[in-house]
C-alpha positions as CSV (number, residue, x, y, z in Angstrom):
1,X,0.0,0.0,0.0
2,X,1.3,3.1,-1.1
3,X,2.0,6.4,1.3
4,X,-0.3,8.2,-0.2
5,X,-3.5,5.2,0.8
6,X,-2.1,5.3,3.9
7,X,-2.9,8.6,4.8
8,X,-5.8,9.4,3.4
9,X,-8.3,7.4,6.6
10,X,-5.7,10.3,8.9
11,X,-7.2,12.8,6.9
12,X,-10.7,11.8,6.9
13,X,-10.8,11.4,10.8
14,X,-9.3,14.6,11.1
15,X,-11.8,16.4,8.9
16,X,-14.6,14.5,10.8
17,X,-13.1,16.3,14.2
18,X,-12.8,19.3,12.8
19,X,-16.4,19.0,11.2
20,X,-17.2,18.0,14.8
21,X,-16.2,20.5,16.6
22,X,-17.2,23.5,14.1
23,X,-21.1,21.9,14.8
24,X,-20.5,21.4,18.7
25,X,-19.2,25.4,18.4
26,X,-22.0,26.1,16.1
27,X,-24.6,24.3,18.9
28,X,-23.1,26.3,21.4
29,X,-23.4,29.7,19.9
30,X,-27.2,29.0,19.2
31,X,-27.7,27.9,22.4
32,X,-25.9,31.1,23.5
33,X,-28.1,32.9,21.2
34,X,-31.1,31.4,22.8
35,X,-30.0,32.2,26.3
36,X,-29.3,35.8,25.2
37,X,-32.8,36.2,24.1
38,X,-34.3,34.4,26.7
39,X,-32.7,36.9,29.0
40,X,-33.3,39.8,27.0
41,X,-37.5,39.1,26.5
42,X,-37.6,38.2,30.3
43,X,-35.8,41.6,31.4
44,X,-39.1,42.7,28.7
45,X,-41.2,41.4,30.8
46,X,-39.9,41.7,34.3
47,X,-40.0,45.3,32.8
48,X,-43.4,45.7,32.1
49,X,-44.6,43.9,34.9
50,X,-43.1,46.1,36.8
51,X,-44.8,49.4,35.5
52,X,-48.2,47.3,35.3
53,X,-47.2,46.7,38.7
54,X,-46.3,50.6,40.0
55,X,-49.2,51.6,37.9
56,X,-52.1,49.3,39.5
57,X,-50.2,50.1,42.9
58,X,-50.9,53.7,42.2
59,X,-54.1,53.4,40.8
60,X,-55.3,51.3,43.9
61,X,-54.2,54.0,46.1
62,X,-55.4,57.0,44.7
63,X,-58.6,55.4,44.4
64,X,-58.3,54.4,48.0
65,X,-57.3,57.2,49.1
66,X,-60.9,58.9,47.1
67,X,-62.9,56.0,49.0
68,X,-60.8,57.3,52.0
69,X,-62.0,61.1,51.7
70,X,-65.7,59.8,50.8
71,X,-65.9,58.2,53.6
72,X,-64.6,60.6,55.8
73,X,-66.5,63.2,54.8
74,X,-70.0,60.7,54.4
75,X,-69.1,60.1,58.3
76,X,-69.3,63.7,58.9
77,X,-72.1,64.5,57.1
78,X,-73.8,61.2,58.8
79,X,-72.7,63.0,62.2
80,X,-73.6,66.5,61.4
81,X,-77.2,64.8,60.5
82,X,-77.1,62.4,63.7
83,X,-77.0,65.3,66.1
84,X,-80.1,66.9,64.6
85,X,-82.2,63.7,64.9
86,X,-84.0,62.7,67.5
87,X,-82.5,59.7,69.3
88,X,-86.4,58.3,70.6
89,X,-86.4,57.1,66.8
90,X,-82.9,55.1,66.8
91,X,-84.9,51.9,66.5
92,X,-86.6,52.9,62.8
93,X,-85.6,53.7,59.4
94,X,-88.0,56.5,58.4
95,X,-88.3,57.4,54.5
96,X,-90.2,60.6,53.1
97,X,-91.2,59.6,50.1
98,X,-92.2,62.2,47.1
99,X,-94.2,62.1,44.3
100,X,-93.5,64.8,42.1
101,X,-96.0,66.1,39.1
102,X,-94.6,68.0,35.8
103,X,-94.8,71.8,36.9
104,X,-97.7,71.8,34.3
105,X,-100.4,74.5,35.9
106,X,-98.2,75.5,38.7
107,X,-96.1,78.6,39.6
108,X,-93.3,79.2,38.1
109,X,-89.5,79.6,39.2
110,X,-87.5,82.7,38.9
111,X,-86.2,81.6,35.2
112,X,-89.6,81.4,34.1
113,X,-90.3,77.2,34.4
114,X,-92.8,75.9,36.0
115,X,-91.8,74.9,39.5
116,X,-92.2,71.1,39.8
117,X,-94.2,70.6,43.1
118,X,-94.3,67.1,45.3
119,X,-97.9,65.8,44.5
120,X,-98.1,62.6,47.3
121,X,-96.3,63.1,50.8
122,X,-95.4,59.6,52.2
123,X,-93.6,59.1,55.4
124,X,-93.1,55.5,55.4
125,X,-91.4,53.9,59.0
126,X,-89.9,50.6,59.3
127,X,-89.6,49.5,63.0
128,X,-85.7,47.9,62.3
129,X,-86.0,45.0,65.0
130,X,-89.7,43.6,63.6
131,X,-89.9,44.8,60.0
132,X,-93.2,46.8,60.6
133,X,-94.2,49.2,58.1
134,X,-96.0,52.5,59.4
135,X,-97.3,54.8,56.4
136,X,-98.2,58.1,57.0
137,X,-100.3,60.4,54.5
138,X,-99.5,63.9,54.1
139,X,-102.0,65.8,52.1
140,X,-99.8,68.0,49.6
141,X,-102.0,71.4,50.8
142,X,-101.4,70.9,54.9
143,X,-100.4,74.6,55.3
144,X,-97.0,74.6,57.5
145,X,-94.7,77.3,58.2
146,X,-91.5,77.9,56.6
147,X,-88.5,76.3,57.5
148,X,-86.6,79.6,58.8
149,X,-89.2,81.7,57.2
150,X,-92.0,84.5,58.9
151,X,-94.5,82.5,56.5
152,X,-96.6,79.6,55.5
153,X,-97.4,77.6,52.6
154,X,-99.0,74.4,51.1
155,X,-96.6,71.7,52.5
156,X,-96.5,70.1,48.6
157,X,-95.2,73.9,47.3
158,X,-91.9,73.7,48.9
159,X,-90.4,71.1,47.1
160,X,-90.5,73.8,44.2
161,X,-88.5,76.5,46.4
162,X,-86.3,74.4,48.8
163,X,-86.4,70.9,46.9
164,X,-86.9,67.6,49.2
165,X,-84.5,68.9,52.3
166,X,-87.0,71.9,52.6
167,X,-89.8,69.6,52.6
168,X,-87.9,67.2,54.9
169,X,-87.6,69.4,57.6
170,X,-91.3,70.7,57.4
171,X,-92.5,67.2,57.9
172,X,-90.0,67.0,61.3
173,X,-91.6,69.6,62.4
174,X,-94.9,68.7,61.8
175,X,-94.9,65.4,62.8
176,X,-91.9,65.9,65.4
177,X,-90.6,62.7,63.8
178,X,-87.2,62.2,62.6
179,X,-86.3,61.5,59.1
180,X,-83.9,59.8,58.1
181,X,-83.7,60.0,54.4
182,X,-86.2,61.1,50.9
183,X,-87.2,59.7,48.0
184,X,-88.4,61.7,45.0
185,X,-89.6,60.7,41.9
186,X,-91.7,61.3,39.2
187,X,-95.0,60.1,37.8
188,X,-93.8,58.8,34.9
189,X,-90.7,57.0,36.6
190,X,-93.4,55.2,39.2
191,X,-96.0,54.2,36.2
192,X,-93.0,53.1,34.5
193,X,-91.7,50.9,37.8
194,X,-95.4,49.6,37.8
195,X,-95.4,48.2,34.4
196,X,-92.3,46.5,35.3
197,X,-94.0,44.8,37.8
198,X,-96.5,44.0,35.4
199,X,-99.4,45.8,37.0
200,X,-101.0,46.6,39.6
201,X,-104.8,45.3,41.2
202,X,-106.8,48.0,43.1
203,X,-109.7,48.5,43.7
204,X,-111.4,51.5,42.2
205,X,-114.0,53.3,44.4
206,X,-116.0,55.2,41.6
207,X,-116.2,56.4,38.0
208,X,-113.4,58.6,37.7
209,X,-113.5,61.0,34.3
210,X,-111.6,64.5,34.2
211,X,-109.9,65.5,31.2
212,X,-107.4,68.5,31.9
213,X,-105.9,69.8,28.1
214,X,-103.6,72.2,29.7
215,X,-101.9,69.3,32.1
216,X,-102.1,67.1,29.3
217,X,-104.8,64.6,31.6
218,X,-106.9,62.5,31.0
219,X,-108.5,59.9,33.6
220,X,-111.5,57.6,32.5
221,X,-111.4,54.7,35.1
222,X,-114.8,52.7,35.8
223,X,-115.6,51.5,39.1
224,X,-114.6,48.2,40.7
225,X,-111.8,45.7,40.9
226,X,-109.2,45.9,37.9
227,X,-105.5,45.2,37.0
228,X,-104.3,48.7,36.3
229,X,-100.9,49.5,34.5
230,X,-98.3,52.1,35.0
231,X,-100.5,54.8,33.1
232,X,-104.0,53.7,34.7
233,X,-102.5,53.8,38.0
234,X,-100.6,56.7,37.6
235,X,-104.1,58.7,36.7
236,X,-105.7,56.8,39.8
237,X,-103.2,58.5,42.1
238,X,-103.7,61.7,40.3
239,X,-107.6,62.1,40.1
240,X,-109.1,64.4,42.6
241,X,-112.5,63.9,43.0
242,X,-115.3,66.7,43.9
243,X,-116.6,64.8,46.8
244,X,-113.7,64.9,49.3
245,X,-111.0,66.5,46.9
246,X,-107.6,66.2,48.4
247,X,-108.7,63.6,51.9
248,X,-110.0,61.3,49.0
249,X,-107.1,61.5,46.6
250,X,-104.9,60.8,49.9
251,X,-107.1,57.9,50.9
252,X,-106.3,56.6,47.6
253,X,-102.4,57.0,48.1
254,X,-102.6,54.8,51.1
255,X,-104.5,52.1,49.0
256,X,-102.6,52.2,46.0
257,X,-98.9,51.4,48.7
258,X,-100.7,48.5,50.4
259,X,-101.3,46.9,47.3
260,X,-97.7,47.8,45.9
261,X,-96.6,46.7,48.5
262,X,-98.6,43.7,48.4
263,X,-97.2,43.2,44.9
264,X,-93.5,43.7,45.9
265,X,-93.4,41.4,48.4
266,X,-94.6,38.5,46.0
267,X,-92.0,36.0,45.2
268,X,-92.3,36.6,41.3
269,X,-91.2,40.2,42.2
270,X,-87.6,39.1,42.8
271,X,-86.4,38.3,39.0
272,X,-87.4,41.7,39.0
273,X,-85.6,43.6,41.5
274,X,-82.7,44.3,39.1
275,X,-84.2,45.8,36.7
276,X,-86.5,48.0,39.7
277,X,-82.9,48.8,41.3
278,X,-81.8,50.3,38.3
279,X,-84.6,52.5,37.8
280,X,-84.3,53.9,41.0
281,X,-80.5,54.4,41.0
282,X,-80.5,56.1,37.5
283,X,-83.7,58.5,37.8
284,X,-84.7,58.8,41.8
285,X,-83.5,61.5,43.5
286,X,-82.7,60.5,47.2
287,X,-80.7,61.4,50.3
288,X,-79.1,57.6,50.4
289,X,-75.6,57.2,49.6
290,X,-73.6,53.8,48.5
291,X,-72.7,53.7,52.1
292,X,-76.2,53.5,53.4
293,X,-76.8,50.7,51.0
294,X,-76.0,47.8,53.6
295,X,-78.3,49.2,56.3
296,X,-81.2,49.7,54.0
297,X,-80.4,46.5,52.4
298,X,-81.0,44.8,55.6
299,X,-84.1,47.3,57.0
300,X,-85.8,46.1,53.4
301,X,-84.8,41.4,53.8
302,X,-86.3,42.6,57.6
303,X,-89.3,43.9,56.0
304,X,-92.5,42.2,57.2
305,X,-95.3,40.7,54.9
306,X,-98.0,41.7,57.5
307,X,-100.1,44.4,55.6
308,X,-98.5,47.8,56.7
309,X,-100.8,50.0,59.4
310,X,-101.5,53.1,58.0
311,X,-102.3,57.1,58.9
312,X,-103.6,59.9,57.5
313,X,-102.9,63.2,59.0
314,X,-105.7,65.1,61.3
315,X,-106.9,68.3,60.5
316,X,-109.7,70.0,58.3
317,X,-110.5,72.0,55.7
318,X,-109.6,75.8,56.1
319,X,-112.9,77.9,55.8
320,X,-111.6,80.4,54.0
321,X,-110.1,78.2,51.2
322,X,-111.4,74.8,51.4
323,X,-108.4,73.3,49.4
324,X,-106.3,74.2,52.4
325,X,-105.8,71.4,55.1
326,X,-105.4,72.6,58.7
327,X,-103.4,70.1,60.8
328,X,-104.4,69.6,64.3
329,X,-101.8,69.7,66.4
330,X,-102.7,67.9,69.3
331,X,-104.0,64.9,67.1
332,X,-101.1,64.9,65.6
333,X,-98.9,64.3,68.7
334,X,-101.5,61.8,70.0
335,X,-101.5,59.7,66.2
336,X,-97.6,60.1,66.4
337,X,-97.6,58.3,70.3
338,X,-99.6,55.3,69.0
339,X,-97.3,55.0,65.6
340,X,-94.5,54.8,67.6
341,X,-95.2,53.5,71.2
342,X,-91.4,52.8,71.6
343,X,-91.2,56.3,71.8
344,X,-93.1,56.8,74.8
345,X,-90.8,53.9,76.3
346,X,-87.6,55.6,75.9
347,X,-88.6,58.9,77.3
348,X,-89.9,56.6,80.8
349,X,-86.5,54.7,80.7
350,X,-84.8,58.3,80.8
């Protein structure tokens, strides 16, 4: 075998090294590579975990530190409130509750609109241990005196001067009951919570027709049981008759709550709630804040299905104007004692 033969497997083995180790080399760069950029896009991420991080951290605590003021300033408010209530009605959640009409017919404000004036005056009283429901009526011409004022007016007037605090602090002094919060909303927003419900079943006492063009009215009801919608009962609530005018359309008020309430507190009601909560968050105006939500949460699960007792304010009919209604004081007090006999009790324990 010549030299040449001989050498030639040398030569092969030591390209096969060399080919080897340029692919082991090659192998290790990529897996350098690799490493590199596994690095790299993980300091990416570490990165912008980081500011998500620094960013939600700040976000939390500014809006924290909102809830924080909120709350602080809710407390004081709450506090401020609390020392002008009186302590003998701890025990209850009371709720004024307004109905308000359109301002059609009605005086007007200083801009020239017509003053929208609070058409149904409901103080409605939940005993917080038992769940009773106490409803008082408030015809909307009692005459009261002013809050801070030399004069008197129609109870149902002030909401278009004063708005519901005004009116708020009229009924405490009429009634010398505490009130903790107000609800007020509109005709159309209670027909429209009614139909949601899907109706309503009164009884109506008598024919009721009165067309009013310039209030844009029309009621045509016939007597007896019927299943009345938002619209129907909405003109059932508004329909003063000529018999006892305002004590009749009160009387009315009184029936039309027992049987929404009636209707509320029906299991079928509860798919509904939602849908009712909504309503009344988005177009009810009313004292309650978010942090009152728990507490009146719990005042309405403690609510009792026993058919609420309910009140209609003494008094008469001025003689002068006949479409005035003169509380009388002294019933009054005497009503109030027997609404809230727990009352009585904490003035003997002190």
């Amino acid at each position: 075998m010549s030299r040449r033969e001989e050498g030639q497997p040398v030569n092969r083995t030591r390209e096969n090294i060399r080919r080897k180790r340029k692919l082991l080399a090659r192998k290790r760069r990529l897996r350098l590579l690799r490493f590199c950029v596994f690095l790299l896009v993980f300091g990416i991420v570490l990165v912008v975990l980081g500011f998500l991080c620094m960013t939600l951290y700040h976000w939390g605590s500014g809006i924290y530190a909102e809830y924080q003021v909120r709350h602080e300033t809710y407390l004081a408010r709450r506090e401020a409130r609390a020392g002008e209530l009186d302590p003998r009605f701890d025990g209850y959640t009371n709720v004024l509750v307004l109905g308000l009409d359109d301002g059609a017919g009605g005086p007007e404000t200083a801009d020239g609109r017509a003053a929208r004036q609070a058409d149904t005056l409901l103080l409605l009283s939940v005993e917080n241990e038992t769940g009773r429901l106490r409803i008082v009526t408030i015809p909307r011409d009692t005459w009261v005196p002013i809050p801070d004022s030399a004069y008197e007016d129609r109870i149902g007037t002030l909401y278009g001067t004063g708005g519901a605090p005004l009116v708020v602090r009229a009924t405490e002094h009429l009634l010398g009951v505490s009130v903790h919060q107000y609800v007020a909303v509109d005709m159309q927003t209670c027909a429209d919570i009614i139909d949601l419900l899907g109706g309503i079943d009164l009884y109506v006492e008598s024919d009721m027709d009165y067309d009013d063009p310039e209030a844009d009215l029309s009621i045509h009801l016939k007597q007896g049981y019927q299943h009345l919608d938002g619209k129907q009962a909405q003109e059932y609530l508004r329909y003063r008759g000529t018999d006892l005018g305002d004590v009749g359309r009160s009387e009315r008020q009184q029936q039309f709550v027992k049987a929404l309430y009636e209707e509320v507190m029906r299991v079928r009601t509860l798919t509904k709630l939602p849908a009712i909560a909504e309503i009344l968050q988005t177009r009810v105006e009313t004292s309650a804040e978010i942090f009152d939500s728990a507490h009146l949460a719990n005042v309405l699960r403690q609510m009792s299905r026993t058919e609420p007792e309910t009140w209609m304010l003494p008094g008469s009919p001025a003689e002068s104007d006949d479409t005035i209604w003169l509380p009388e004081t002294q019933a009054i007090g005497e009503g109030v004692e027997k609404l809230f006999p727990e009352m009585q009790t904490h003035i003997d324990d002190e």
